[in-house]
Each structure stands twice: as structure tokens, then as C-alpha cells.
N, CA, C and O of each residue as an XYZ file, in Angstrom:
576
protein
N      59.201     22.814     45.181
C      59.841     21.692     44.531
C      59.263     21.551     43.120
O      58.057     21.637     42.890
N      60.225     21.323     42.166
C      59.739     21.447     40.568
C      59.130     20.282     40.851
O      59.052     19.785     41.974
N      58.642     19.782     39.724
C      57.949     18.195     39.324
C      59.055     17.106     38.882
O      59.147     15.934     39.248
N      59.858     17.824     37.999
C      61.669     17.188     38.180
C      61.910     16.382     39.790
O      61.937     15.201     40.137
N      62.050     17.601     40.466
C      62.663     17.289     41.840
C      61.423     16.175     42.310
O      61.838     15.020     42.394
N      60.261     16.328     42.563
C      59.365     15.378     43.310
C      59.466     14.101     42.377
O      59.268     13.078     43.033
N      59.753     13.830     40.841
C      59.746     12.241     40.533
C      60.975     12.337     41.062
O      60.416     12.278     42.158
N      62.471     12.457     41.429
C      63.343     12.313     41.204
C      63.344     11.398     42.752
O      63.786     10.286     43.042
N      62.478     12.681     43.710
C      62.427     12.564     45.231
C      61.316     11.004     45.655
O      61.125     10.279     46.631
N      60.868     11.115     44.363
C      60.115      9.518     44.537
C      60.717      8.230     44.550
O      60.818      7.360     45.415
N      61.220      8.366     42.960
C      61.956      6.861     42.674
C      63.310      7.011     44.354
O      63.720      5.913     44.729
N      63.717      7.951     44.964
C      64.597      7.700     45.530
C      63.621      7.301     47.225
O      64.279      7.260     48.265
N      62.377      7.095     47.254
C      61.541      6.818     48.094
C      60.577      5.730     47.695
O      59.366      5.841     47.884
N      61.064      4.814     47.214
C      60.198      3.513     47.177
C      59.469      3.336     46.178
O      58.823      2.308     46.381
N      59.124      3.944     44.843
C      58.825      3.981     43.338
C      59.546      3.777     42.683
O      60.724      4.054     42.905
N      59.177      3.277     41.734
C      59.979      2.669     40.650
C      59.847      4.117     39.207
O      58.789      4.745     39.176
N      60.543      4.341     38.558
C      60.709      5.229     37.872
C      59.821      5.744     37.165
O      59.853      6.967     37.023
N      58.488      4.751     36.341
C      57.455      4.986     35.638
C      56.726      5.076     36.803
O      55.579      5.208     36.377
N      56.662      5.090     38.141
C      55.636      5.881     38.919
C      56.073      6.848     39.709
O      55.272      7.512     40.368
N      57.512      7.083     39.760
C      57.876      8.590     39.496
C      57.416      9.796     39.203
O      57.104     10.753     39.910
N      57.418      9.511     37.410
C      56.648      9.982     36.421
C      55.464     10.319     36.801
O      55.171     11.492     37.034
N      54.818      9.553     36.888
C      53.263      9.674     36.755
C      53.263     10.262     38.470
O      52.658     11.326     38.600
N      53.767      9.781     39.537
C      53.266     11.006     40.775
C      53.529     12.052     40.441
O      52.598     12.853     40.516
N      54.682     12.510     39.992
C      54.861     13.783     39.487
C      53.735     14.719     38.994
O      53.429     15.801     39.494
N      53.183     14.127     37.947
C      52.201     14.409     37.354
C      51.040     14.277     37.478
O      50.312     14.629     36.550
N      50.644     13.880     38.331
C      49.299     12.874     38.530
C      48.595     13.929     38.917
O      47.501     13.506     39.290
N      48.670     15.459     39.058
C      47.771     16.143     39.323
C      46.832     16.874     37.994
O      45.836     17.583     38.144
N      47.371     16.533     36.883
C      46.871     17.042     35.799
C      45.847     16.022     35.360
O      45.233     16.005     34.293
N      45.755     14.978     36.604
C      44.432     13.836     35.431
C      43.318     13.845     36.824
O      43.513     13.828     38.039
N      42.072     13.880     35.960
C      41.535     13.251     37.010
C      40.977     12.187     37.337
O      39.849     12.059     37.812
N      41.964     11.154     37.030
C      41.823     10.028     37.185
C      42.203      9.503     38.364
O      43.192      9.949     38.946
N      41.471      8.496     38.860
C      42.428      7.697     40.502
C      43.502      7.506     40.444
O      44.189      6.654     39.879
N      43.764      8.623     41.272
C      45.543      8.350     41.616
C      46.110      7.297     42.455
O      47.337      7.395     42.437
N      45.685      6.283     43.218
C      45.977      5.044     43.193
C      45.818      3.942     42.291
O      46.527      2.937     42.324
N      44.924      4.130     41.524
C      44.829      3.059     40.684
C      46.097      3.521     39.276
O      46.448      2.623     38.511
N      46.533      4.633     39.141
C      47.326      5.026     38.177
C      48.484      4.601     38.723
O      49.257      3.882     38.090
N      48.725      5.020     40.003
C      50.318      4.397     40.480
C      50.497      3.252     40.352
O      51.370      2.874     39.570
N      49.459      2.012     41.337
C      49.648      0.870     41.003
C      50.044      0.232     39.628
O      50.934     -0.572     39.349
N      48.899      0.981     38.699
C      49.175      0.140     37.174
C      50.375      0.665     36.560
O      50.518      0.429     35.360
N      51.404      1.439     37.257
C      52.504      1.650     36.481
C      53.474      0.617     37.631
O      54.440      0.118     37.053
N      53.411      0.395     38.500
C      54.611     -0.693     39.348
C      54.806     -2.026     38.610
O      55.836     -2.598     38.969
N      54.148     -2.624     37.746
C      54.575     -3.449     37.095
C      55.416     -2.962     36.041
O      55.557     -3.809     35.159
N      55.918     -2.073     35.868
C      57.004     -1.359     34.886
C      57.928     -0.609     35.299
O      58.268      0.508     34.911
N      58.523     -1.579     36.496
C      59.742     -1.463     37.105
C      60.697     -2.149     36.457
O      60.482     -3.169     35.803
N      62.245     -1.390     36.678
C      63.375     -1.880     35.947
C      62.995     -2.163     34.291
O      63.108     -3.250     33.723
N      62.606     -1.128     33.798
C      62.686     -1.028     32.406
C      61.712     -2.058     31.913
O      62.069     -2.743     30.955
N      60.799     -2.211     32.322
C      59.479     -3.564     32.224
C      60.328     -5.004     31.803
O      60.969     -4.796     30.773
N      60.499     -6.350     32.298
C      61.313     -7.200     31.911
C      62.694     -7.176     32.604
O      63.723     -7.436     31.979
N      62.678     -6.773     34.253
C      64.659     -6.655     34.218
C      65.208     -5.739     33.338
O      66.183     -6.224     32.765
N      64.875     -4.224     32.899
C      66.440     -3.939     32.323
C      66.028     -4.586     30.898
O      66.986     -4.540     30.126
N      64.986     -5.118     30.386
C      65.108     -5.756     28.801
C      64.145     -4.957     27.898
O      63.543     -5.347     26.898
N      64.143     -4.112     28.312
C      62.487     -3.330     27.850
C      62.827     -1.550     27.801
O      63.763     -0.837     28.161
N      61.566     -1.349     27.181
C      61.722      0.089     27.754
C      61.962      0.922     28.878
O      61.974      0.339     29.962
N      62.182      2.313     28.878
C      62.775      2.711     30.166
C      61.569      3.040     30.946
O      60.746      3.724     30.337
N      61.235      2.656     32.336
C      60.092      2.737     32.989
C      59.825      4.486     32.995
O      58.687      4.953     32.952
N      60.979      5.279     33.051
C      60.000      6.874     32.960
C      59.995      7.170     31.795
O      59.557      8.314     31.675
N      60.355      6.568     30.519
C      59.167      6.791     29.241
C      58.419      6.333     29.200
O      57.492      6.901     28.622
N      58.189      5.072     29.708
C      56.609      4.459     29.589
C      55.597      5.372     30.796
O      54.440      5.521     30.405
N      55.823      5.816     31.809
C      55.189      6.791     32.750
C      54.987      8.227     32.096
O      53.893      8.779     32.217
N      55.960      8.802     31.451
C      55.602      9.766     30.564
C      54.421      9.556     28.866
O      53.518     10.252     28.402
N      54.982      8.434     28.484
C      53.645      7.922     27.696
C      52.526      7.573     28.064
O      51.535      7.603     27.334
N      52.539      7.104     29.537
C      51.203      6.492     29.422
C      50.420      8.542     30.166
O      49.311      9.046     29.993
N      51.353      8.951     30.738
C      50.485     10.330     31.248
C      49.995     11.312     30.182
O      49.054     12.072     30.413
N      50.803     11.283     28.725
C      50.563     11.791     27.872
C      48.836     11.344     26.948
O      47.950     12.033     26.441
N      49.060      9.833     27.126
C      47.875      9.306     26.286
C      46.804      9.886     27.875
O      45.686     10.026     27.380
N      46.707     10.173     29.108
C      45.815     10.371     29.977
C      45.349     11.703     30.084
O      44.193     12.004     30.381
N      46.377     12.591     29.808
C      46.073     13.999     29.511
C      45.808     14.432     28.067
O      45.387     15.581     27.941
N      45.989     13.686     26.927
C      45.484     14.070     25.592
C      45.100     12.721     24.849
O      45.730     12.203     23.927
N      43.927     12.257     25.446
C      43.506     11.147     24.776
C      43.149     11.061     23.422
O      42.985     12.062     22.723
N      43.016      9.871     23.009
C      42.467      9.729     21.518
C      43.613      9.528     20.743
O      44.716      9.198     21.178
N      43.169      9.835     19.039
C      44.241      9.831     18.109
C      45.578     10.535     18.266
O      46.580     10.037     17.753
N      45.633     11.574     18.893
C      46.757     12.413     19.258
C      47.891     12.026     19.992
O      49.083     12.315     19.887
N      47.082     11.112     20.965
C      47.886     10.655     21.713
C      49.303      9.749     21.576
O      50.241      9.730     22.372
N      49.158      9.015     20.328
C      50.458      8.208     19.619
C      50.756      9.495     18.536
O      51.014      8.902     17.488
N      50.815     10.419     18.364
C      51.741     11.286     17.825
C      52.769     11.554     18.972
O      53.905     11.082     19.011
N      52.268     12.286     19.792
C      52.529     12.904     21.515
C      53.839     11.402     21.823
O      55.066     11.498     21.818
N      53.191     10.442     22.003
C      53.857      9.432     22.528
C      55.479      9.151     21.408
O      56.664      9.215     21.735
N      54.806      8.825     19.998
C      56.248      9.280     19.134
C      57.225     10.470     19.851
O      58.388     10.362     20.239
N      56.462     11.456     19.878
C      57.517     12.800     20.045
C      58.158     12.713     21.036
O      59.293     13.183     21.120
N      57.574     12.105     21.969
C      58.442     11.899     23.560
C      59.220     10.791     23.413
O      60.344     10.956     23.887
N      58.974      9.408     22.786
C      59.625      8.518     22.055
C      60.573      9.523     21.755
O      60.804     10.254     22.719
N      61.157      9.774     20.783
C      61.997     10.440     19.578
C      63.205     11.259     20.659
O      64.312     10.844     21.002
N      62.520     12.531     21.011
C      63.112     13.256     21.671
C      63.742     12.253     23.072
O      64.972     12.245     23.023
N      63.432     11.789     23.749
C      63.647     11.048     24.931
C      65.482      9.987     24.216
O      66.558      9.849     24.798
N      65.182      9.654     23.287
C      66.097      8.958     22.531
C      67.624      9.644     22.421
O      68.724      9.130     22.624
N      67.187     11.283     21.940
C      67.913     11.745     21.502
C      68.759     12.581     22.755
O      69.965     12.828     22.726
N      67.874     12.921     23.780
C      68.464     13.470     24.846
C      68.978     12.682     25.921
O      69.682     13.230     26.769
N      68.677     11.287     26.001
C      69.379     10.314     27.003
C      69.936      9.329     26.307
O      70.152      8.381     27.062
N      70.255      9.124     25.257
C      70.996      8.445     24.278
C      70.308      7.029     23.900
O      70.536      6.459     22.833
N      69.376      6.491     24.971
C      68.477      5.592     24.137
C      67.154      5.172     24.818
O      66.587      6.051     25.466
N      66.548      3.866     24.757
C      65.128      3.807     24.980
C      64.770      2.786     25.924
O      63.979      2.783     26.867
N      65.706      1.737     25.341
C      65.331      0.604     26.626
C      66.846      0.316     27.921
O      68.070      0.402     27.816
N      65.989     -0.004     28.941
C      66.688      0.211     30.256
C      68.088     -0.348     30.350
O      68.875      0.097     31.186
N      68.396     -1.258     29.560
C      69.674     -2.518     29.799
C      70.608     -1.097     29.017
O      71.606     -0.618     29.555
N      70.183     -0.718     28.014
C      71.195      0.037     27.465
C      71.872      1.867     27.727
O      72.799      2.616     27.422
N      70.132      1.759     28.787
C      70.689      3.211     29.199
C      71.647      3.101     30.409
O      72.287      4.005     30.946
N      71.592      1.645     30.744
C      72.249      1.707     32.124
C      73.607      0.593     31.666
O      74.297      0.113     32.565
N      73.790      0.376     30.706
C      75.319      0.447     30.297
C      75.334     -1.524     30.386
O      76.427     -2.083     30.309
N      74.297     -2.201     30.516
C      74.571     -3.303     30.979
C      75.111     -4.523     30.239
O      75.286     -5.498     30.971
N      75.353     -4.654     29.203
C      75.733     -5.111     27.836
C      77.349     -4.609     27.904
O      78.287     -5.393     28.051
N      77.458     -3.398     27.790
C      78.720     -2.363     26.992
C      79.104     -1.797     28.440
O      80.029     -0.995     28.316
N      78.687     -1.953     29.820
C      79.568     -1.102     30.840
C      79.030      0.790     31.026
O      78.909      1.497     32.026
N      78.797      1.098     29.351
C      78.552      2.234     29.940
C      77.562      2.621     30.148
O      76.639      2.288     29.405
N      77.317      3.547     31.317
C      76.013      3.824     31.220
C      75.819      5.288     30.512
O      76.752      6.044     30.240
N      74.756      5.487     30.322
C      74.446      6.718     28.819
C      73.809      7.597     29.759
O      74.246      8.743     29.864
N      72.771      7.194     30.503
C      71.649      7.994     31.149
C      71.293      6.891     32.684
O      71.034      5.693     32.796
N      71.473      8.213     33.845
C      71.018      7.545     34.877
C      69.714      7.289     35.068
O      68.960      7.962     34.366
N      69.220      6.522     35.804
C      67.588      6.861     36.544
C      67.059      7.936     36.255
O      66.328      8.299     35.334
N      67.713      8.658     37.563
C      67.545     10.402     38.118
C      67.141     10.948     36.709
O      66.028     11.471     36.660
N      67.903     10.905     35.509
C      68.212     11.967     34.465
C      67.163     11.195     33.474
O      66.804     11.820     32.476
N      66.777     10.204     33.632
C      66.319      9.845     32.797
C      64.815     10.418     32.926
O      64.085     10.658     31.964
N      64.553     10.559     34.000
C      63.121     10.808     34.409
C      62.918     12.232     34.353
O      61.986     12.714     33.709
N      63.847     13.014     35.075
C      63.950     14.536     34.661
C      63.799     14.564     33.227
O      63.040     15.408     32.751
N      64.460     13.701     32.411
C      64.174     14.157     30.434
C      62.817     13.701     30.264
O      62.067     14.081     29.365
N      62.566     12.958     31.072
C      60.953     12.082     30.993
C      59.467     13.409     31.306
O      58.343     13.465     30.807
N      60.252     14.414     32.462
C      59.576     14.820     33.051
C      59.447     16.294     31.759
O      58.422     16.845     31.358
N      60.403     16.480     31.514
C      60.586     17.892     30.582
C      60.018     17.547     29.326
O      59.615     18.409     28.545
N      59.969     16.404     29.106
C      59.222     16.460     27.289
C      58.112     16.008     27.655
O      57.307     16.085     26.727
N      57.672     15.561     28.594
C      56.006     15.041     29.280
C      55.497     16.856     29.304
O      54.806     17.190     28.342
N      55.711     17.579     29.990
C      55.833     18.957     30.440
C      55.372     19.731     29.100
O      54.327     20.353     28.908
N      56.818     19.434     27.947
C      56.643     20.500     26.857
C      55.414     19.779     25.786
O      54.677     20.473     25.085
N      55.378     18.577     25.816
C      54.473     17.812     24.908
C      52.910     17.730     25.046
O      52.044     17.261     24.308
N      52.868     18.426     26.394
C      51.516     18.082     26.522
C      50.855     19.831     27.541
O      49.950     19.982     28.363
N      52.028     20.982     26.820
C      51.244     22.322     26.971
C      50.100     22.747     25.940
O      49.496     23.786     26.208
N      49.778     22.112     24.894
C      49.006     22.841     24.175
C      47.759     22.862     24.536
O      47.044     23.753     24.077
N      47.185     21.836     25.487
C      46.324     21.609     26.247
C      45.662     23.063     27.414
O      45.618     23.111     28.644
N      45.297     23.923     26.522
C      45.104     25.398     27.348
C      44.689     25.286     29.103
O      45.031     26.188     29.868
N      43.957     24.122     29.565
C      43.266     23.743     30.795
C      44.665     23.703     31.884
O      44.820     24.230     32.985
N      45.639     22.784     30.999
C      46.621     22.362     31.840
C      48.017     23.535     31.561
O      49.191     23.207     31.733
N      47.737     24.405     31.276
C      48.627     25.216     30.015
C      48.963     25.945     31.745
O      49.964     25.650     32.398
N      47.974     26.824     32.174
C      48.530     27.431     33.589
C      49.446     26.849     34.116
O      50.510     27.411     34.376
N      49.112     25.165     34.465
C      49.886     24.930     36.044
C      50.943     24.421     35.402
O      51.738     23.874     36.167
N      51.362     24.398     33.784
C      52.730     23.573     33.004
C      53.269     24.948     32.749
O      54.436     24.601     32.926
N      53.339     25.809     32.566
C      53.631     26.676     31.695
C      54.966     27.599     32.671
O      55.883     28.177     32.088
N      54.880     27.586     33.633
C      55.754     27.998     34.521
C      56.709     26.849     34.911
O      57.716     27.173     35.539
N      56.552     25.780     34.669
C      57.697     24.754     34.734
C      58.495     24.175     33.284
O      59.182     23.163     33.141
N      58.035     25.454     32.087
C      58.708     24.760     31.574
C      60.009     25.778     30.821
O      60.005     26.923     30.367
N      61.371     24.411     30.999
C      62.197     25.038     30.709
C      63.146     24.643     29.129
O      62.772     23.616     28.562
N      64.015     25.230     28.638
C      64.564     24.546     27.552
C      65.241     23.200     27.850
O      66.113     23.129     28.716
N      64.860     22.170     27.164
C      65.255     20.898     27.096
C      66.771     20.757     27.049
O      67.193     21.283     26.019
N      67.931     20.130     27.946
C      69.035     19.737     27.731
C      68.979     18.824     27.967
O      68.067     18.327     28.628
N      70.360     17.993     27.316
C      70.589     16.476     27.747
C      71.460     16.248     28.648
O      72.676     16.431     28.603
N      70.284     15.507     30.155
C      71.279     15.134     31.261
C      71.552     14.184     30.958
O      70.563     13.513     30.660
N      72.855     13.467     30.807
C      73.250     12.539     31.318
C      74.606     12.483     32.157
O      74.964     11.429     32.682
């Protein structure tokens, strides 16, 4: 199972999308992996209902600042920002899920898969983690 498929297989098992993300990933930190899940469940439904950002960019940001800490880390977080924008058409939850305007741009599912692929490509340069990413990663398209 890719890391795609296991957040995807999460949020559809009782996680909320930004801890999706981060189970997905959670093997590249070695940080407590309960205490990482928990502190992302308050950033369910786009943090705020749907008024906020999308909970698997904030799970992909916050795994990015955990696997490349420091100053780097808000470059990393821009780029997944940026790109995440451009491949699911936007950033916060009310609008990827159409709730304003009807349409929706980007599902859950797809949102987290784009979450999961620029988390993936953004944070190979990291040679340690470069093995166990480097075989999952593929060219970026936009699901929606």
C-alpha cells in the first residue's frame, strides 16, 4: 500500500484528514506518534468548520517543519503552500469543497493524495529519509 493509499485508507477510518497525513507519514519522525496524531485532531474539517485551511495541508506542513526543522522549514511549507494551491485549486476547506459556490474543486481523498505527493517530493533532499521516499515518488498531477 503506497502512503497515498494508507492516508486515504485513514481519513476513510476514523481520522480526520490532517491526521491522515501525518499517519501516513509518521514513520519518517521520531517523534511520538501518539502525541503527533492527537495534536493534529483539532484540525479537523479544515480547522474552524470548513473556514480555514485544508486539514491535509496543515498535516503535510506541520510533517514537513518535523522532518526538516528550523529556518527551512517555512520555505518547504511555502512550496507545499503554493504547489498544493495550484494542483487542487485552492487552500482553505469551505472552498475546496464547493460550499459558498456549490462546486467542489478538490475532494478529501484528492486532496490528501496532493498533500501526500508534495509532502513526499518536498522533503527528499533529506538523504536519511531519501531511501524510504524515493521509491514513492511519482510525477505530481492534479486530482481533482
Amino acid at each position: 500500500m503506497t502512503r497515498e493509499e494508507k492516508a486515504v485508507y485513514y481519513k476513510h477510518n476514523g481520522f480526520n484528514c490532517c491526521q491522515s497525513v501525518i499517519k501516513a507519514m509518521i514513520d519518517l519522525s521520531d517523534s511520538d506518534k501518539e502525541i503527533l496524531t492527537n495534536a493534529a485532531s483539532g484540525f479537523a474539517v479544515g480547522m474552524g468548520c470548513m473556514e480555514a485551511t485544508c486539514g491535509a495541508l496543515i498535516g503535510a506542513t506541520m510533517m514537513a517543519g518535523i522532518v526538516k526543522p528550523g529556518k527551512k522549514s517555512a520555505i518547504t511549507a511555502r512550496e507545499i503552500l503554493n504547489k498544493f494551491q495550484e494542483y487542487s485549486g485552492a487552500t482553505i476547506c469551505k472552498d475546496l469543497k464547493g460550499k459558498d459556490t456549490g462546486v467542489v474543486l478538490c475532494e478529501c481523498d484528492d486532496c490528501i493524495r496532493n498533500a501526500i505527493r508534495l509532502l513526499t517530493r518536498c522533503c527528499l533532499w533529506n538523504q536519511k529519509r531519501k531511501d524510504r521516499l524515493s521509491k514513492e515518488v511519482k510525477d505530481i498531477t492534479v486530482v481533482r
